[in-house]
N, C-alpha and C positions, 0 to 999 in steps of 0.2 A: 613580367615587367623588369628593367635594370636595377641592379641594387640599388643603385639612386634612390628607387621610388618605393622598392621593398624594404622599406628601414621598418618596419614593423610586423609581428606575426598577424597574419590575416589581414594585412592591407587588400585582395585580391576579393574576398567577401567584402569587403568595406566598401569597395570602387566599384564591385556593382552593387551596392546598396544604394551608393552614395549619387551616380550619376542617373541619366537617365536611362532603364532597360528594356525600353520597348513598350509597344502599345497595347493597351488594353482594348481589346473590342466589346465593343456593348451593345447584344440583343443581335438584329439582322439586321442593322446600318452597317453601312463602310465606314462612318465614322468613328475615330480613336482617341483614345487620353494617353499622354503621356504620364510614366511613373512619375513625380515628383521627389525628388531630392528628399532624404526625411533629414542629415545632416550636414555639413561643409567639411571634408579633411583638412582645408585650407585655414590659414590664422585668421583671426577676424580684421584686421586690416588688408584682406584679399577685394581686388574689385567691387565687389560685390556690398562689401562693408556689413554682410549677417551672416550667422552659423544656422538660425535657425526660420529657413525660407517659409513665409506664408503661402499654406499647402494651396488655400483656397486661391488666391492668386497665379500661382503656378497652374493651375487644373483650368481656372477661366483662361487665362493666357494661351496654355495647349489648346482649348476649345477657337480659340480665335483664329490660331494659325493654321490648324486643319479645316477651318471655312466652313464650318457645319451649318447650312441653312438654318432659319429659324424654323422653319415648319417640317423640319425634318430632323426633331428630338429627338435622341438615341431613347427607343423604350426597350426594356429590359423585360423579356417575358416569362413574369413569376412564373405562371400556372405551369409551364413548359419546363421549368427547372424542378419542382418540385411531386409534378405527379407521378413520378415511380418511387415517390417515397412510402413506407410502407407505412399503414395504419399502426399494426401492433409489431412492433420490432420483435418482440421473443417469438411469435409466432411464424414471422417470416423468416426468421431466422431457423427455427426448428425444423420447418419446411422444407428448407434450404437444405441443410447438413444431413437430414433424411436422405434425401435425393445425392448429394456430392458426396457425404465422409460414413459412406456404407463398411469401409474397411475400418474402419476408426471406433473402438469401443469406448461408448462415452454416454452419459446420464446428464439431466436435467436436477438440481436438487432447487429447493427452497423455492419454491413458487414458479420454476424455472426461472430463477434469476441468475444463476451460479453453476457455470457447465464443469460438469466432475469426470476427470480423463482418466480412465480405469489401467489404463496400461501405459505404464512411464515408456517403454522401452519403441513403443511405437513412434517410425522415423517421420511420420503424417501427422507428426498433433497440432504440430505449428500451424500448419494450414486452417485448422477447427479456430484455435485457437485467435486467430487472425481476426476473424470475423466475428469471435465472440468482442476483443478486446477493443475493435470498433468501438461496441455498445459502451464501455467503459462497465463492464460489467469483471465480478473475482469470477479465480477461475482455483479448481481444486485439481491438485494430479498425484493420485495415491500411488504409494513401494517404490517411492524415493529409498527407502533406508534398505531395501534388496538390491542397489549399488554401491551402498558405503561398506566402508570397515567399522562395523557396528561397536568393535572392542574400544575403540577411540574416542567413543564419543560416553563412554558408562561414567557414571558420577564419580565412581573410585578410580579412574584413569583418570581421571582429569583433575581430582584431587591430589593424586599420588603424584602426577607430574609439576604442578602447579602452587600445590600449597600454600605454599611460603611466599605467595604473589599478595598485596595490598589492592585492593577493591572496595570502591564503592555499593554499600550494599543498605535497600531501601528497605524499610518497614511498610510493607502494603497500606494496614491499618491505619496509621498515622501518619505517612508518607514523611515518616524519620528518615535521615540517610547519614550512614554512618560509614570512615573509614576503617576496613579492618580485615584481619588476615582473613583468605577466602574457605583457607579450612574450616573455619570454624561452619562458613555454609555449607560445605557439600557435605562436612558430618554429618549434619543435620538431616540432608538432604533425602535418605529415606528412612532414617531413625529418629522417629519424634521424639523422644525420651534425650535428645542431645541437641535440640532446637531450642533456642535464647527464648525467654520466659518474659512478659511483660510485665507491667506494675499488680495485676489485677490475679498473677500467677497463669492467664493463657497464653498457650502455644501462640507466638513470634512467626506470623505469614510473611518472610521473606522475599525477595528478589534481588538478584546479583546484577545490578544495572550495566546493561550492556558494554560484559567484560568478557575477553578484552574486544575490540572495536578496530574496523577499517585496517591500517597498516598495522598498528600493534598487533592485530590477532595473525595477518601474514609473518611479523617477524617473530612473535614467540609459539604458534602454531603451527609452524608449515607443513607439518603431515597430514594434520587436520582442515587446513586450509586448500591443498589438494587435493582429499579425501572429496574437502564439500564443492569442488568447481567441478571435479569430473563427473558430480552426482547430478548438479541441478538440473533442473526439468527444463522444457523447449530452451534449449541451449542456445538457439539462435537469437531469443529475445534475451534471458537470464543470464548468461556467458556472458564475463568481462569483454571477451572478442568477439562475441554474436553480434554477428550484420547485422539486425535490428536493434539492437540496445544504444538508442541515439546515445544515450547521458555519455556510453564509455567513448566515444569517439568525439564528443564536443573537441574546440581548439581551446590552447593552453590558453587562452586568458577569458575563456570564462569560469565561475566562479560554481564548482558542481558541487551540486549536492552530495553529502556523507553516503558514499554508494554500499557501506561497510565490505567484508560481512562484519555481522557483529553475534555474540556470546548471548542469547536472553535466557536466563535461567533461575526458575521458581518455585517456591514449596504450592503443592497442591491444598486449595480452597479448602476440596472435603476434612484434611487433619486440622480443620477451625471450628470453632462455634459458630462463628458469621458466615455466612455464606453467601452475604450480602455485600460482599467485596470481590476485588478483584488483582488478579497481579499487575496489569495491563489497564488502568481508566481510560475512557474512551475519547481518542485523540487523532490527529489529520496527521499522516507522513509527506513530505513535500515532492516525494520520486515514489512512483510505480515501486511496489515492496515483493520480494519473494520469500515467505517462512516457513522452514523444512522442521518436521519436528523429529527430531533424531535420536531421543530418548527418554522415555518413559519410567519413571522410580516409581515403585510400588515401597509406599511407605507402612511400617509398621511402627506400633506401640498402643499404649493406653489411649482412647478417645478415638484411633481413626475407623473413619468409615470401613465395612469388609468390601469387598470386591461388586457385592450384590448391590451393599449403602449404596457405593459410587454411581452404577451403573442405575438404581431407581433417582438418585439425584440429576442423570442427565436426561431420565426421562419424563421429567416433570416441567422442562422445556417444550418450548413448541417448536418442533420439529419434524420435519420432513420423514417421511412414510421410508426414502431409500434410507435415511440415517439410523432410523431404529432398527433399521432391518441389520443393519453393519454393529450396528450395539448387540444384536441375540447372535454374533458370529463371535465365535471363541477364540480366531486367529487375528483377531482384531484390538488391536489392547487402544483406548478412548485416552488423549492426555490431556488436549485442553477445551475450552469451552469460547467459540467467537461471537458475537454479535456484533452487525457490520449493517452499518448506512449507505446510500448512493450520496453522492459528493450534494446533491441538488438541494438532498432535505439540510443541510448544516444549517439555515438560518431557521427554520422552524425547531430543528432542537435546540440550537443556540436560545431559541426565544424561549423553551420551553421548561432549561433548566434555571433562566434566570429567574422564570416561575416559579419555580421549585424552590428557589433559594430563599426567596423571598419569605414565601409559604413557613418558611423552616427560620425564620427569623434570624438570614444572614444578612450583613451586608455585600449589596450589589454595586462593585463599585465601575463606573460609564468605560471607566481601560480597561478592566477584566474581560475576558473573555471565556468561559470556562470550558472549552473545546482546546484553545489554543493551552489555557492552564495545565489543561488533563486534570483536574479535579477531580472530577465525578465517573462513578462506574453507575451507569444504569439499571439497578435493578428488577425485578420482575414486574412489581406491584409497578415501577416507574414506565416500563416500556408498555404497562397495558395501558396505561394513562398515554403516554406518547401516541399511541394507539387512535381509542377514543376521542382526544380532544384536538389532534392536530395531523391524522388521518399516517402518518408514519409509521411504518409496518417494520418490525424486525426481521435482519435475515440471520437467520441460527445456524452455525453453522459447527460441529464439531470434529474435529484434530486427531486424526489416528495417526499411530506410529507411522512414523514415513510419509503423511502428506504433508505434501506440500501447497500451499494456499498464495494463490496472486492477487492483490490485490492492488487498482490503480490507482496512481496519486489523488489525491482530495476524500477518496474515500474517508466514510468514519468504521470507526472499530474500534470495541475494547476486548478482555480474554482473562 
């Protein structure tokens, strides 16, 4: 259009929003609906004297001037849209990727809910991967960290380098959040004997709240932030420039979400007493999430689990037959611990922790939301109740060096 009419970015998506773009056909009539205007570019003293056109009027209106008999109502024939729909989606799906992505090495985990892609380097995952993400279903893709520069990302590199940085840094247990130098965390970080001590004298379950974040972590990070873009998994989606990745290509005047990367980094559960916490309470992200685990601290001192503790701690979980199998592998080092919800159940656990609270003689107050809060980490005894009385099934899922875990917006999940 002439600049005249270009006085703003994406005026061109506006003016076909804005006019009318053509017709709608419905069912096997010839007859058609016009789009209806959803807003006016124009001031409100433009002919018309409204910005906001009665849609229902417009639509009778289009019905009038295309002359649509009356005994010749546009019917719209469900059964004919929907009967290739499949009964059991995972099953026709499994069906499916048998038959098409025979080159493609990949596992079903967790009740087959959560398609696990065994070999990063394979340039066909996207394709699997497409048709899993339809379903809105996570997806897992292990030996991410067999493309990094693994030296960069060790708790003592990033100490050594950073130190002297100020962070926010949360107390799991009490969801204290204090500012302070970051060394003092990564000291800690695999030497319990130098990890901040509570009132009661126990070990201080830490997290370094995603530090640093988004542009900060490019400008004080950049080798590491290179490191992590030429690592990520189906590139095409995950890549800042991946032709799939709507978010990175929106136009500049809409309002995107924190696409980071961001820093998440925690003492492990087992050096506690409780085990009934979490570093991670379980909470919605508002964009499709991608999280590579890229380094593993094997902490020592007094009180921590050995290697064995750890390993019968994750197998006291209900977990999938291929997960344990990946826990009795020695090249396999296990870092963090997921339980992840489908986006559908949010109102049944929403309803089910206000339950809970209740139970537990909190107050529940009508704005809270304790999904949205991140309050609560779900634990064992709570997810079998989840279970039992509101038919909500956990998916378990556990975090080896170098996978990486997708999961799509709305999902729940806590770690």
């Amino acid at each position: 259009p002439p600049a005249s009419q270009n006085n703003e970015q994406g005026s061109t998506l506006r003016d076909l929003l804005t006019t009318t773009a053509g017709k709608l056909r419905l069912g096997s009539t010839d007859a058609g609906i016009a789009f209806a205007p959803v807003y006016s570019t124009g001031t409100a003293s433009g002919k018309s004297g409204r910005t906001m056109p009665n849609i229902l009027d417009d639509i009778i209106a289009s019905v009038v001037e295309n002359k649509i008999p009356p005994n010749r109502a546009p019917k719209i024939n469900v059964k004919s849209e929907i009967k290739d729909e499949p009964k059991d989606d995972r099953k026709c799906i499994q069906d499916d990727c048998n038959k098409l992505y025979s080159d493609i090495q990949y596992s079903w985990i967790c009740d087959k809910h959560v398609l696990w892609l065994r070999d990063h380097k394979n340039s066909n995952n996207w394709k699997l991967f497409k048709e899993c993400w339809k379903q809105g279903r996570p997806v897992l893709v292990s030996g991410m960290h067999k493309k990094m520069n693994f030296s960069l990302w060790k708790a003592e590199s990033i100490s050594l380098d950073f130190g002297n940085q100020q962070a926010d840094i949360l107390n799991c247990k009490d969801s204290i959040i204090s500012n302070t130098n970051v060394k003092e965390f990564w000291d800690g970080f695999e030497d319990v004997s130098k990890r901040q001590k509570i009132k009661n004298g126990e070990t201080a379950l830490l997290k370094l709240k995603d530090w640093p974040s988004g542009e900060d972590f490019k400008a004080m990070m950049p080798a590491r932030y290179e490191d992590l873009l030429k690592s990520l998994p189906l590139p095409e989606y995950c890549s800042p420039e991946g032709k799939l990745n709507l978010a990175s290509h929106l136009p500049g005047f809409f309002v995107r979400p924190d696409l980071g990367p961001r820093l998440c980094s925690a003492y492990g559960v087992a050096a506690t007493k409780d085990h009934d916490i979490g570093t991670t309470n379980l909470h919605i992200e508002v964009s499709d999430v991608v999280n590579i685990l890229v380094y593993v601290g094997i902490a020592k001192g007094n009180g921590v689990l050995s290697k064995s503790g750890v390993l019968k701690k994750f197998e006291e979980e209900d977990l999938d037959d291929l997960l344990r199998k990946r826990l009795k592998d020695s090249s396999e080092l296990p870092g963090a611990l997921w339980h992840i919800y489908a986006g559908k159940d949010a109102d049944k656990i929403r309803e089910f922790l206000q339950k809970i609270a209740k139970e537990q003689g909190l107050e529940v107050l009508p704005e809270h939301d304790p999904i949205r809060d991140q309050s609560w980490y779900v634990n064992k005894k709570l997810r079998q109740r989840l279970l039992e009385e509101y038919g909500v099934k956990t998916c378990t899922v556990i975090q080896f060096l170098g996978d990486a875990i997708i999961l799509p917006a709305g999902a729940l999940h806590q770690v």
